[in-house]
N, C-alpha and C positions, 0 to 999 in steps of 0.2 A: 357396297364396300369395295375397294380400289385395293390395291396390290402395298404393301409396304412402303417397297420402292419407288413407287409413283409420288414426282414431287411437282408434278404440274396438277392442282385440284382446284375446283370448282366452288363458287359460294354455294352453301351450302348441304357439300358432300363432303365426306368423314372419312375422315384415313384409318387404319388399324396398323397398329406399329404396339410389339411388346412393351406392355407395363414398364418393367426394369428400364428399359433402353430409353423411355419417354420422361420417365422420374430421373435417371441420371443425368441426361443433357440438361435438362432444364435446372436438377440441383446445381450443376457444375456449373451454368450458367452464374446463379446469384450466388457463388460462395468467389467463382474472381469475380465478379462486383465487387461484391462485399470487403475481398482484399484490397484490392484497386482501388475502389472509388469511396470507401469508409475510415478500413479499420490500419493496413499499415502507411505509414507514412516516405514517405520517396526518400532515399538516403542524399536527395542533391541540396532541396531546399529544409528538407525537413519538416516539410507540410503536409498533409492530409488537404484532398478538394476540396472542403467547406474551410478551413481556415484562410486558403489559399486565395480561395473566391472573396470570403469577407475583404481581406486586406487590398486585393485588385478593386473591388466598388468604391474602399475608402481612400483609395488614391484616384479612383474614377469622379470620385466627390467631392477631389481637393481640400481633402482631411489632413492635411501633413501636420507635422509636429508643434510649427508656430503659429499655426494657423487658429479658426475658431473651431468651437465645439457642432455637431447634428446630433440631431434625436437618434438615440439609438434603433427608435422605428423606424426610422426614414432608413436607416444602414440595413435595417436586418431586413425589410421589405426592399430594395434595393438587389440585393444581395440575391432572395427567393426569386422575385421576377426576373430579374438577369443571366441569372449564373447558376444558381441554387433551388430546384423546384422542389423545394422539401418545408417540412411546415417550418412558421417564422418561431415557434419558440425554441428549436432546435438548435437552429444557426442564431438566436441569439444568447442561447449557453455558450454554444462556444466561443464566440464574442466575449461574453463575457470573463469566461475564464481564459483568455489570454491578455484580459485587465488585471486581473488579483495574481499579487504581486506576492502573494502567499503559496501559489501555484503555479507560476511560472516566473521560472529564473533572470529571464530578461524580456519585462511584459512588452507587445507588442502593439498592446491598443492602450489607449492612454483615459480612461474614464474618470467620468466627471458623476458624480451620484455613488450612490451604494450600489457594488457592485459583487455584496458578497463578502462574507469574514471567514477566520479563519476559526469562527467557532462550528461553522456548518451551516449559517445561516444564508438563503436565497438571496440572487438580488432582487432590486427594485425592477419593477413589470418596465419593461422597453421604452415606457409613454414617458417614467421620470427619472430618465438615464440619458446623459451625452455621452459622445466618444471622439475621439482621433485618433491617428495614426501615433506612432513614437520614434524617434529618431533611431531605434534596432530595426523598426518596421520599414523604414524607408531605405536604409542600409540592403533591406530583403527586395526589395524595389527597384533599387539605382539600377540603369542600364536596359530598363525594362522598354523603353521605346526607341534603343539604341541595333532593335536586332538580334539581341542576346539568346533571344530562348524562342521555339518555336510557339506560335498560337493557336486553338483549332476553334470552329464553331461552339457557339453556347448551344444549351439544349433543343432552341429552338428552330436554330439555324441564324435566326435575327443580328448577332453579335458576336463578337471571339473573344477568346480568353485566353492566358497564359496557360501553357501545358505546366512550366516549372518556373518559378521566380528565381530575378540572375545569383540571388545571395549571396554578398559580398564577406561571409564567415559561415561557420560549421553548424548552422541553426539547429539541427539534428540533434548535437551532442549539445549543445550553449542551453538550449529548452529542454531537453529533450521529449519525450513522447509515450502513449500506453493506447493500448487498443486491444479489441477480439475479434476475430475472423472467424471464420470456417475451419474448424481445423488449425489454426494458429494463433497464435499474441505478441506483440510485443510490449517491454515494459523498457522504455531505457532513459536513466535519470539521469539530471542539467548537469552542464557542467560548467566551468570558468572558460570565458572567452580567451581571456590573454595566454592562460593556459594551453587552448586549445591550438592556439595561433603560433604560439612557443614549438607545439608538437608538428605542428602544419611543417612550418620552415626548415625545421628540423629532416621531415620526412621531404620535401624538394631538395633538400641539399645531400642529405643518405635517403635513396629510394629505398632503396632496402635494409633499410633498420626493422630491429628486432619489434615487436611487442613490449619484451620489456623493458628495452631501449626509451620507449615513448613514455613508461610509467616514469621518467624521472622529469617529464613536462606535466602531464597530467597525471598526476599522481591519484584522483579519486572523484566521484561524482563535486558537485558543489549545490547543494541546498538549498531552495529560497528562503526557508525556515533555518538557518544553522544548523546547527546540532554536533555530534560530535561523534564521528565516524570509529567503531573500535573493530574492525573487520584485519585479521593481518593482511599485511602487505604481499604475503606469496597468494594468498586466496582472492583478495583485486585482480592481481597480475594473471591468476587462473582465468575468472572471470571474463577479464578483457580479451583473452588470449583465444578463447573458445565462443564468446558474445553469450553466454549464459554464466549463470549464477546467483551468491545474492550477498547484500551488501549488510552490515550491521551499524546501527545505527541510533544512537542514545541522546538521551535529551540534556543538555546543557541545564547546570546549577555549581550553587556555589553556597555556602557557608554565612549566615549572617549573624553577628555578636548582635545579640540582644542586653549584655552586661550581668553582670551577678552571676554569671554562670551559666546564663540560658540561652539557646538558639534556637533557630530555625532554619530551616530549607529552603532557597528561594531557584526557580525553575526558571533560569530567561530565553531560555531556547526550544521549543519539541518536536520531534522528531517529523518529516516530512510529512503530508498526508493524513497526518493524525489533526482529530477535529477536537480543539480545544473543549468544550462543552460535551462530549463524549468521555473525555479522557479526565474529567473533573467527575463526572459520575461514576465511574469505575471505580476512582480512589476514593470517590465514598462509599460506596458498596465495600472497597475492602476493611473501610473503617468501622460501618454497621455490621459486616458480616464478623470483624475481630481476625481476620485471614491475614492483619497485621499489626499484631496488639500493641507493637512501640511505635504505631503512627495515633496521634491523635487528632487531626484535624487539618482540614484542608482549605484552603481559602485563596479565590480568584481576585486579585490587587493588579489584573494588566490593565491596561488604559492602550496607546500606541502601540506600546511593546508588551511581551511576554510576561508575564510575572504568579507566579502560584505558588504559593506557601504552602509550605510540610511541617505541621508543628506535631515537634515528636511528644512521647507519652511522660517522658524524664530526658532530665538534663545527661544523664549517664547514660545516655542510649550510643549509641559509637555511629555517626553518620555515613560512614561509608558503608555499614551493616544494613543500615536501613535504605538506603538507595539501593544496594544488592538486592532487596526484597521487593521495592518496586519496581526495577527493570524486570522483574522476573513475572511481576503478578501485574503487570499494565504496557498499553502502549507508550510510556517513556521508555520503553526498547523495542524498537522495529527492526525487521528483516526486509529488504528491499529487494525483490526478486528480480534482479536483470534478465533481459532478454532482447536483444538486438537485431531483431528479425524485421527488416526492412525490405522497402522495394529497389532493386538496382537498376538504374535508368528507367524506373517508372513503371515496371513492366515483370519485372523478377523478382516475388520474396527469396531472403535469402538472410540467414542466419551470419551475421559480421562480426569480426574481432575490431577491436580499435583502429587496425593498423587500415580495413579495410575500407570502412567509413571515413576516415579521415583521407585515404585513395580516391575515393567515389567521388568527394567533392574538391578534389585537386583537378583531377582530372575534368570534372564539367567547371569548372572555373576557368583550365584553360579553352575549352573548346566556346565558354564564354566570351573569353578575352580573341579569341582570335574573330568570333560574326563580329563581335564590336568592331575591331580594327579592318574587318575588312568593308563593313558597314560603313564606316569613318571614311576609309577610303572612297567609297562611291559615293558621299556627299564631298569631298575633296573632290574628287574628278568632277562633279556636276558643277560647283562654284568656278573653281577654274575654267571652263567651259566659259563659263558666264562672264569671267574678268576679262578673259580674251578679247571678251564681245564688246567688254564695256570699253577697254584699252583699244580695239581699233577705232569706235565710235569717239573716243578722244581723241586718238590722235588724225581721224577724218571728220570732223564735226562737223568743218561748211559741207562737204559732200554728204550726210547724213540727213544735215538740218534739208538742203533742199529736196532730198527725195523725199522726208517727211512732209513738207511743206507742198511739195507741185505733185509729186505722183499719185495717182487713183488708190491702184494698190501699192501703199508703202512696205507693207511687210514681203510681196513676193521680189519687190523691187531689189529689195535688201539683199535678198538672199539669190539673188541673180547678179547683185554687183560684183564687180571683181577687187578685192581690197590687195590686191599681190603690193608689191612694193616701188610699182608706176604710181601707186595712190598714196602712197602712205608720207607722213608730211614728217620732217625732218626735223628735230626738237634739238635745243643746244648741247643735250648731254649727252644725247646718242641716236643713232639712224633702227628706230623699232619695225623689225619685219614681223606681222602679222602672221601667227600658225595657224589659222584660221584653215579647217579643213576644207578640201576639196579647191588645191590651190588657192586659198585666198579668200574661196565664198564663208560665209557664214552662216552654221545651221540657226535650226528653226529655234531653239530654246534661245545662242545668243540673240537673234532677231525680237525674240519674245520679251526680252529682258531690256534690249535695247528703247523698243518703244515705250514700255512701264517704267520707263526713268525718269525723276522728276526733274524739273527746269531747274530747279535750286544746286543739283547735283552737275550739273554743267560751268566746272569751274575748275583751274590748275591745281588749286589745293589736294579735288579730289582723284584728278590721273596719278597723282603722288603716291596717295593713298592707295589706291586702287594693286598698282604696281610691286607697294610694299606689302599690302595683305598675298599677293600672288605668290611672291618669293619666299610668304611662310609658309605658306599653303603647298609648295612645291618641297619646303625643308622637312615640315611634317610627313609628307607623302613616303618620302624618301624613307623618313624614318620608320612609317609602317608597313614598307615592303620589306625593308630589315629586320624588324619585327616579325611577322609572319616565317620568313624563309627562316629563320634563326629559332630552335626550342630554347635554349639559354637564354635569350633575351625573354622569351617568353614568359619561363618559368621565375626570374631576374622580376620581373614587372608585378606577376601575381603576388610573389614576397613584398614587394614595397607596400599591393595593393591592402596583403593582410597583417603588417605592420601598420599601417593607417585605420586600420578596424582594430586592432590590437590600442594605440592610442587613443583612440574615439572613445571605448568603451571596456578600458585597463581601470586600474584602481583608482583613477581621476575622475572616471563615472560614476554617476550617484547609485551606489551599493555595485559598482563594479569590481571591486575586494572580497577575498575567498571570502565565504559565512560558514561554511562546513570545517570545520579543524579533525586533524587526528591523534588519536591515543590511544593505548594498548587497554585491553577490557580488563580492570580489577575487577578478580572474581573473588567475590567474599566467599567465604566456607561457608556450609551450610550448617545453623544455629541452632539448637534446639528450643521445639516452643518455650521451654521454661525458662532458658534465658532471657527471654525477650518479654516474659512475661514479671510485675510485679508481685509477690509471694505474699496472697490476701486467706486468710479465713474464709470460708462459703461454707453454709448448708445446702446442701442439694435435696429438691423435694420432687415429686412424682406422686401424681396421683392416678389415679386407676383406671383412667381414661384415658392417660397418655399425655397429659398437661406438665412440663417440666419447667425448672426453676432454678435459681441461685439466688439465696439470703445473705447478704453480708452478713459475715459471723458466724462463729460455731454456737448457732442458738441451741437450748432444750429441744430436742427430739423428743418429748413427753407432753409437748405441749400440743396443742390444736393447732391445725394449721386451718386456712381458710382453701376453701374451693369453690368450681361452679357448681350449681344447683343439681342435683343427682350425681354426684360427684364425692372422689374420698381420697383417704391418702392410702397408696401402694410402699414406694419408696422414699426413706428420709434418712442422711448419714451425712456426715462431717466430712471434708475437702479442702485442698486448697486452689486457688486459680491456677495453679502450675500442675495438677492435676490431671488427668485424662480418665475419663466416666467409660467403663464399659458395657454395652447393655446386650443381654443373652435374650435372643427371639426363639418362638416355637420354630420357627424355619431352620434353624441351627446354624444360622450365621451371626458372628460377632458384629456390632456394631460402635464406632470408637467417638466420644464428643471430648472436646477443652471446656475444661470447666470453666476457663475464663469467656468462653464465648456463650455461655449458657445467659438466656435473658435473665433479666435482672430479679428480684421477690419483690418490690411493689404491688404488680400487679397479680393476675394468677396463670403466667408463664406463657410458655407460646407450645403448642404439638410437639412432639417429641417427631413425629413422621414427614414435616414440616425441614427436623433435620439432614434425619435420616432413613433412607429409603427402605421402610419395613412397610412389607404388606400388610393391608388391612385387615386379610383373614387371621394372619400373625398375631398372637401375645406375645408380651414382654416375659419370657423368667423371670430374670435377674437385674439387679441393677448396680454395682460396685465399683468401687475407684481402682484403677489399676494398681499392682503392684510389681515391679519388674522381679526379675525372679524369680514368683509362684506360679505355683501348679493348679491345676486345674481337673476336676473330673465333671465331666458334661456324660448326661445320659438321657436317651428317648423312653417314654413312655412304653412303648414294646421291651425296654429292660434291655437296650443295649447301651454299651456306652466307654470309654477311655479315658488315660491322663493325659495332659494334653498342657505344654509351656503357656504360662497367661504374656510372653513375650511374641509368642506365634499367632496368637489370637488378635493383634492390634490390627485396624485398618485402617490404612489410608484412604478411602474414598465413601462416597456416602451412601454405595451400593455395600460397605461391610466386606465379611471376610466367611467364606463357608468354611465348618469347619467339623461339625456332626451332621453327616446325610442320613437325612431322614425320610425318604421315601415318601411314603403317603403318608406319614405318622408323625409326631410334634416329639421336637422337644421336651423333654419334663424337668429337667435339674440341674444344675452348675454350682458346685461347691468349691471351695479350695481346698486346697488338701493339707493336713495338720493331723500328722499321724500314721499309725502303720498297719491299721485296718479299716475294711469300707464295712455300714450297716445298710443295708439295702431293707426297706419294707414294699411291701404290696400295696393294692385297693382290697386284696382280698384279707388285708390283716396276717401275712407271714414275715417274717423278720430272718432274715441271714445274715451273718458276719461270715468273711472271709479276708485273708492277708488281702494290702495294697497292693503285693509284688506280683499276683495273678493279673492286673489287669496292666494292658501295654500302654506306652506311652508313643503317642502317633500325632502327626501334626492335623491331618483331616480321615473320616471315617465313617464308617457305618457300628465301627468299635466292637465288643466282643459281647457274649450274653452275662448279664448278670446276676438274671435271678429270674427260674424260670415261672408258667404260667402256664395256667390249664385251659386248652380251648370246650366252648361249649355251642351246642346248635341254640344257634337265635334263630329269629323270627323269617319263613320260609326256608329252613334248613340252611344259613349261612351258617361259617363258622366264625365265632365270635370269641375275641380275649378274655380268658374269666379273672378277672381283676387287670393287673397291671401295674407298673411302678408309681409309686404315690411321693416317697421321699429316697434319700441317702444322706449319709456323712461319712466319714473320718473320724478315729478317733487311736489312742495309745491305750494297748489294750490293757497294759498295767492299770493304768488310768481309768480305765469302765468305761462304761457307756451311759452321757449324761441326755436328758433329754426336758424339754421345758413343762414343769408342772400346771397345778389352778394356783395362783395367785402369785403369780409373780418369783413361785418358787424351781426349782430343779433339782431335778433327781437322777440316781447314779446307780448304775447296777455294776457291780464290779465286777461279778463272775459270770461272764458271757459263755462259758462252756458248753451250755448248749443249743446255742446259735450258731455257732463256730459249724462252719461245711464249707466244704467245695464249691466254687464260682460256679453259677447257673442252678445251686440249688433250689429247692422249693422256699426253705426256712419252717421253721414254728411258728406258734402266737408268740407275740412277744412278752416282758416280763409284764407283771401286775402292775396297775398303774398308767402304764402306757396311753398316752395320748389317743381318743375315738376318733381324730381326723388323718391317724396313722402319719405323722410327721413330727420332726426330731425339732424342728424350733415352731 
């Protein structure tokens, strides 16, 4: 073992360096990759390496816009060998999603084959897909062998590659981009070119404009899918201001007269990212589940475009109530999480506002424009070099032609001649002195040029010519040293350049017009289910197994119902759909259903646990249709129990509402209350009456005792409840106390007097007569 610090080692031999310190370099290693070379994308071009790479091979391939179609293998294999050592189906996702036009705002590759819908569906395998470049794509391009942007080595060493593409607009924000790193993301949505170009000029001409100065160019993302933006405008302007936030975003519809009275819904736009065939099962689910009983049915009628039908359940339903209810219960309302966390100059994540982003690429636009121009220039210097050459070579020709013609070496010849102005031959227009460097001689490139001149180019016409391309070539030159030395002219040039990207690709481009609109979010009130629900007749049935039901109609409750096979009926009562079922478990928590979503009575129902989440060790008590302000007295088996609002006991969810704790012990009874005394009976046959006014009225509880009970030794000396509460009721004691006979009859003791005790007493037997399963119904 060798020393830590020892970084000279040997094959073979094993360093020892802390755990921590060998796990962190090396994480830290792949999470900047991971940044860098994956997940965020550079704020110049607005590419990410693999898209960057793609678009460099299909310009390496002569894939341009008018060009023909290549197999999308020949690109993505291409692509992998060259530039991209990562598997081919990777790089041809991403390829491919820079075709669908559904996911990127301004596509960049131009595909021929299925390439992917907007329902979620894949594209076709690589083998039966073309592609090209697109005329936004090549806009990313222009300038790209002009010098513009630095190149370094491909993976392999074998070939280079563009660090950054010269991109002639704000690719950045125009596509925008989404990614995950190590520790960060970005998410940041497309916007309008013309818009963006509007803001650009804006910010060269005021550097220092506000944030939300620029919101009144670019006022909000732009959409490849439309839709329709209802986010306020100080929360954008938040947003932008900070490069975090999130945007809100609803799906476009409109109103269709069916005639006579009837309409329906029609949906032509959804919201970004959301996958049409996704978002068609949700709204049916909400229609199977009844989670929106004034929708009846749903139906996909797109073809090219958008189109989904909402046929409501009645013509009286109010449309803007029932689009409230599905932005709320579906992705036809999205949240779009901004997050603007880019690389700056390729090399620094860094969390941007608008103002900074749209900086980022001003600024390497111009340091664009000036390699160009200065690049421009040393192909200007190199030409003229070469006119010089060719102008003293006219206007010394016979002295040319014979050193071509007699001397050995014509090329050193050349360039040892003296062309000063003893040689130079005298033309009607004017006496031309040769600049020929090194008084007169001519270097090697004119000499080079000289000799690769063709015979056919040996003619007056052409020293014309020659003289007059110099003189522009000297006008140009001029003009790119004033250029350079001059910012204003600089900054003067970039604006024309992204006015000319602004007209290319403004609202005269196909789908170069906003698609995203904005509007303020109409919030419906919230409706109650029974509004929204039709007021039908129901029997609700239950049987003892826990199989529940809804029968059109208020049928006979005396009749037979049908069940499954070792099966019977527990609960059966009268309802309507506008209803709400309450059902009391030995767990002591409420549990709340809409009788209009209760499955239909055809069959013989669907689990009651199915709806709602009652454990299986759990019985059901109770089963009753709510009543808003009644009371309620729940009580456990151990004989505790209280009043308790039956408006307190609703729940909204299908884990229910606790509301009698019951420890280790169940539930036993939920009555209503009607009247101004409680009868409490035993298992062990005691009967007590006591006032209603002894027992409290609480929302949730363990509640109070109310009728006590003798322990006895069970089995290995436990001690064990000797009876227990069997029933209760309510009753007005003037009234007596009625309770259900043999045959269908009831009986009534008037003079409860000696029942009558103090809450938690033992009680008596009760009167003669009295039911053997000790219970009041």
């Amino acid at each position: 073992m060798t020393d830590a610090t020892d970084d000279t080692t040997e094959p073979g031999r094993e360093i020892a360096e802390p755990l921590r310190r060998a796990i962190g370099e090396r994480y830290l290693t792949y999470a900047l990759s991971t940044i860098m070379n994956r997940a965020l994308p550079d704020a110049r071009d607005g590419l990410k390496p693999v898209h960057r790479r793609i678009l460099y091979a299909m310009r390496e391939l002569k894939l341009a816009s008018g060009g023909r179609f290549r197999k999308s293998s020949k690109i993505s294999g291409d692509v992998m060998g060259n530039y991209h050592p990562h598997g081919d189906s990777a790089i041809y996702d991403a390829m491919a999603r820079l075709a669908q036009d559904f996911n990127v705002r301004y596509p960049l590759v131009d595909g021929q084959g299925n390439f992917g819908n907007i329902d979620g569906d894949n594209p076709a395998a690589s083998r039966y897909t073309e592609a090209r470049l697109t005329m936004v794509a090549e806009a990313l391009l222009e300038g790209l062998d002009e010098d513009s942007v630095d190149f370094r080595e491909n993976y392999d060493g074998t070939l280079r590659e563009p660090v950054v593409l010269p991109a002639t607009f704000p690719n950045l924000l125009a596509n925008g981009s989404s990614g995950i790193a190590v520790g960060m993301a970005t998410n940041i949505p497309p916007h309008n070119i013309a818009e963006l170009v509007d803001a650009c000029l804006h910010l060269i001409k005021t550097p220092d404009a506000r944030d939300d100065t620029l919101l009144n160019f670019v006022p909000g993302p732009d959409f490849p899918t439309g839709g329709v933006i209802v986010e306020p405008r100080e929360n954008i302007a938040r947003a932008y201001s900070t490069g975090r936030g999130s945007i809100r975003l609803r799906a476009r519809w409109e109103v269709e007269d069916l005639g006579r009275g009837q309409w329906q819904i029609v949906v032509t736009e959804i919201p970004y990212q959301v996958q049409k065939s996704k978002l068609i099962e949700r709204i049916a689910e909400l229609i199977q589940t009844k989670k929106i009983p004034i929708l009846a049915d749903v139906r996909d009628e797109s073809a090219d475009d958008i189109r989904l039908v909402l046929e409501p359940r009645s013509k009286n339903v109010d449309p803007e109530v029932l689009m409230g209810l599905m932005f709320r219960n579906c992705d036809l309302e999205v949240r779009f999480s901004l997050n603007m966390n880019v690389l700056i100059d390729g090399l620094t994540p860094k969390v941007c506002s608008l103002k900074e982003v749209l900086r980022a690429f001003l600024d390497f636009r111009q340091e664009v424009l000036q390699r160009r121009s200065r690049h421009r220039l040393e192909k200007i210097d190199h030409r003229l070099e070469v006119l010089e050459g060719f102008i003293v070579a006219f206007l010394n020709l016979d002295r040319v032609i014979d050193i071509i013609r007699y001397d050995d070496e014509p090329k050193a010849a050349l360039m040892r001649e003296d062309w000063s102005r003893d040689h130079v031959r005298a033309t009607n227009e004017r006496d031309y002195v040769s600049p020929a460097p090194g008084e007169g001689e001519l270097s090697e490139v004119q000499v080079d040029a000289i000799l690769n001149m063709r015979l056919r180019s040996l003619r007056r016409l052409e020293e014309i010519e020659l003289i007059r391309e110099r003189d522009a070539l000297m006008e140009e030159r001029a003009g790119l040293e004033d250029l350079l030395d001059d910012e204003g002219l600089q900054w003067a040039r970039i604006g024309d350049e992204l006015k000319a990207a602004k007209k290319t690709f403004g609202k005269d481009y196909p789908g170069g017009a906003r698609r995203s609109t904005f509007a303020e979010a109409t919030e419906t009130a919230d409706v109650p289910l029974e509004a929204m629900i039709e007021r039908e007749p129901v029997t609700v049935v239950c049987s003892q197994m826990g199989w529940i039901r809804a029968m059109s109609g208020h049928v006979d409750l005396s009749r037979d119902f049908k069940f499954k096979d070792g099966d019977g009926p527990r609960f059966a009562f009268h309802a309507e759909t506008t209803d709400k079922v309450l059902v009391f478990a030995e767990n002591g928590r409420f549990y709340t259903l809409s009788a209009a979503n209760l499955p239909g009575g055809r069959g013989m129902g669907e689990p009651l646990r199915l709806m709602v989440d009652v454990p299986n060790e759990a019985g059901i008590v109770d089963m009753f249709v709510h009543q808003p302000g009644r009371k309620l007295i729940v009580a456990s088996a151990e004989g505790n129990g209280f009043v308790v609002g039956e408006d307190e006991v609703i729940a909204q969810t299908r884990a229910g509402k606790q509301v009698l704790n019951v420890a280790d012990g169940l539930a036993k009874v939920c009555r209503p209350v009607a009247g101004d005394h409680v009868a409490v009976v035993s298992e062990n046959r005691k009967l007590l009456v006591f006032p209603l006014a002894e027992l409290p009225e609480m929302g949730r509880g363990k509640g109070v005792r109310l009728q006590k009970y003798n322990t006895a030794r069970g089995k290995q000396g436990v001690l064990e409840l000797d009876g227990g509460l069997s029933d209760l009721t309510t009753f007005d004691l003037g009234t007596g106390l009625s309770w259900a006979a043999a045959g269908d009859r009831t009986r009534t003791e008037t003079d409860m007097t000696p029942w009558i005790g103090k809450r938690a007493g033992v009680g008596k037997l009760p009167p003669h007569g009295f039911p053997r399963d000790n219970r009041f119904t």
